[in-house]
Kinemage of the C-alpha trace (Angstrom):
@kinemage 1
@onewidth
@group {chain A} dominant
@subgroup {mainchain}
@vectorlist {calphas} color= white
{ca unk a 1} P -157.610 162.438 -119.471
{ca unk a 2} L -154.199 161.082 -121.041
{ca unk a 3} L -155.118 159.058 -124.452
{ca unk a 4} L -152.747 155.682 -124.035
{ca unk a 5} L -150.256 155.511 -127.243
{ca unk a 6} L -150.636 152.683 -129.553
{ca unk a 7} L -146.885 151.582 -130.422
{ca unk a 8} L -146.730 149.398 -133.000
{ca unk a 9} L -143.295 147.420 -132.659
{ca unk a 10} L -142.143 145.612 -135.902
{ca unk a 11} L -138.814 143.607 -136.746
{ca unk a 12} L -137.146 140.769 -134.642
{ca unk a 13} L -135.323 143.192 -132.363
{ca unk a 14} L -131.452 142.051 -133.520
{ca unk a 15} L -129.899 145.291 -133.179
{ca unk a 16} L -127.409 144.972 -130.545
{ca unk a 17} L -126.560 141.214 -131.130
{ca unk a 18} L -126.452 141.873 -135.263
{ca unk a 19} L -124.031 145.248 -134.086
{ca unk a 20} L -122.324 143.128 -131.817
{ca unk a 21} L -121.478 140.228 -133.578
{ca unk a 22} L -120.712 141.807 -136.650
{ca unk a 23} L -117.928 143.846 -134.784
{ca unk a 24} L -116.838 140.624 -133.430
{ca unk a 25} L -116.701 138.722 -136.906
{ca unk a 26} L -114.476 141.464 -138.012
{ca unk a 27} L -111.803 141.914 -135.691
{ca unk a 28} L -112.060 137.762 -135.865
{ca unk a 29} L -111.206 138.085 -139.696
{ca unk a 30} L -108.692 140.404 -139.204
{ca unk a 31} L -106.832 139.180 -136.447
{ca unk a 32} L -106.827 135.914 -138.855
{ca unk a 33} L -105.497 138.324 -141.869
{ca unk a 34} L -102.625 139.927 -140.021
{ca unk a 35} L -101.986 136.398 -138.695
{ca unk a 36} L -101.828 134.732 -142.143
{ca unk a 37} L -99.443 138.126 -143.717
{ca unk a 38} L -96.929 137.396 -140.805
{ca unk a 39} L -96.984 133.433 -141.768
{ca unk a 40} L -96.657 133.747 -145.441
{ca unk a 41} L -94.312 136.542 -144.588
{ca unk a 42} L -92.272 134.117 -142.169
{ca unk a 43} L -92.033 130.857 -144.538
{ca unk a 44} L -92.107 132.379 -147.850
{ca unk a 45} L -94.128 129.257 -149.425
{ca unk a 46} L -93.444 129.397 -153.116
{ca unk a 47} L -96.661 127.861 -155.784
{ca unk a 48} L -99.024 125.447 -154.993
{ca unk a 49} L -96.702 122.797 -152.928
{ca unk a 50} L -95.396 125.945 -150.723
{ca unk a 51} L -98.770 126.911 -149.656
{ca unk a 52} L -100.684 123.858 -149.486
{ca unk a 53} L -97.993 122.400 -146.997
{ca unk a 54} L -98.499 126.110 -144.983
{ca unk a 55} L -102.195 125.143 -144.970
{ca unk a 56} L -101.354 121.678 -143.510
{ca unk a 57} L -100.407 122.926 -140.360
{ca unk a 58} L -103.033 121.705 -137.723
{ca unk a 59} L -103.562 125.640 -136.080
{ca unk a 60} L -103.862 127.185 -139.224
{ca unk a 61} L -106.672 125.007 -140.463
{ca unk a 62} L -108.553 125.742 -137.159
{ca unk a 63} L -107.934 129.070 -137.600
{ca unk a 64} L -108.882 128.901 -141.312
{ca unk a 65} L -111.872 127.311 -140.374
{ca unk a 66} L -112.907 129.180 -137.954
{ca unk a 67} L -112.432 133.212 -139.931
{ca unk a 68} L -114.201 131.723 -142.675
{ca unk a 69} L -117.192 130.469 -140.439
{ca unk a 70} L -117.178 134.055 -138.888
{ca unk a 71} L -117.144 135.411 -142.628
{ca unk a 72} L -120.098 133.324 -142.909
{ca unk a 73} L -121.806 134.290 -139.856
{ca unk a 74} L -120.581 138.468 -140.798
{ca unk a 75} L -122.377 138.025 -144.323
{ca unk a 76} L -125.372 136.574 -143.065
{ca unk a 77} L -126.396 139.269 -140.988
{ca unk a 78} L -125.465 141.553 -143.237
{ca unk a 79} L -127.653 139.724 -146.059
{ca unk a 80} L -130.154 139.433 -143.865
{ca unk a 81} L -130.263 142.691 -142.410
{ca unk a 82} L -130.679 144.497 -145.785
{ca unk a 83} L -133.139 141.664 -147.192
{ca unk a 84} L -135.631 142.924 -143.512
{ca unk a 85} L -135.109 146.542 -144.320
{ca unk a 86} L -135.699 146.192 -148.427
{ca unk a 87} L -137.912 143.612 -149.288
{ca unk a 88} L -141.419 143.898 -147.992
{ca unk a 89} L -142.732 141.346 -149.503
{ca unk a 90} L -142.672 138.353 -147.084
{ca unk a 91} L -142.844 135.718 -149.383
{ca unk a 92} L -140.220 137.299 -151.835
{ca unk a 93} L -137.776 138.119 -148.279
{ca unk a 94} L -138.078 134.619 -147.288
{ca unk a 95} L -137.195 133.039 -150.268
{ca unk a 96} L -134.062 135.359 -150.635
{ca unk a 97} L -132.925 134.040 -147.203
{ca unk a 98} L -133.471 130.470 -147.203
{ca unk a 99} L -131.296 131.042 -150.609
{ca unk a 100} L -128.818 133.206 -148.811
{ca unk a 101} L -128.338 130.187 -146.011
{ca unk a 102} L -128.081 127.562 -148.391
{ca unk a 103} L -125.548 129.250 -150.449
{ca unk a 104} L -123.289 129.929 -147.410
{ca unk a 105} L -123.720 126.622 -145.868
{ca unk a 106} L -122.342 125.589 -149.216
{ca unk a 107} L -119.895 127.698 -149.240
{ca unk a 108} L -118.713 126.605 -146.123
{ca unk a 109} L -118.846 122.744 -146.984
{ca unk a 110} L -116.914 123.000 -149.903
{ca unk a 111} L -114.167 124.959 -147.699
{ca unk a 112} L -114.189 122.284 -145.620
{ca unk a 113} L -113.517 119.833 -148.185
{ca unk a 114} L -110.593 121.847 -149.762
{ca unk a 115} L -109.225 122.653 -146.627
{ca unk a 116} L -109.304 119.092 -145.490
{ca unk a 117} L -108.895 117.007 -148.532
């Protein structure tokens, strides 16, 4: 007679997705970063006035906005990702998160307003 195994499964399962999007986030980010060395390497902005008029360009806000969301995204599931595998304590783990997602939804608020002010 064959004794059934009991498998206990814990976790939410993210392991491809987390992988995969934090792979995508990166090349994201540095697609952005080569982008933005070629641009200040092409107009040569000099102080504040130099760069803030580079920023002004409509494509390069988009694209501003849109690396730092994936930074956002990318540090998340990091964050997150240690915080499941290091703190057992569920109470402690949660708290830690909800302050990791308010922080970054901060974060990206207030580049928002300096990036459209």
């Amino acid at each position: 007679m064959v004794k059934p195994v009991n498998r206990i499964i814990t976790g939410a399962h993210y392991g491809l997705r987390d992988w995969l999007m934090q792979r995508i986030t990166a090349v994201m980010m540095a697609v952005y970063t080569g982008s933005l060395i070629v641009l200040v390497a092409v107009y040569r902005p000099e102080g504040y006035e130099g760069f803030k008029s580079l920023f002004s360009i409509q494509w390069v806000k988009i694209a501003s906005l849109l690396c730092f969301a994936g930074l956002c995204w990318h540090a998340w599931v990091g964050v997150r990702n240690v915080l499941m595998d290091y703190v057992h304590p569920m109470f402690i783990r949660l708290t830690l998160q909800v302050m990791c997602i308010v922080a970054l939804l901060g974060y990206l608020i207030w580049f928002l307003d300096i990036l459209w002010d």
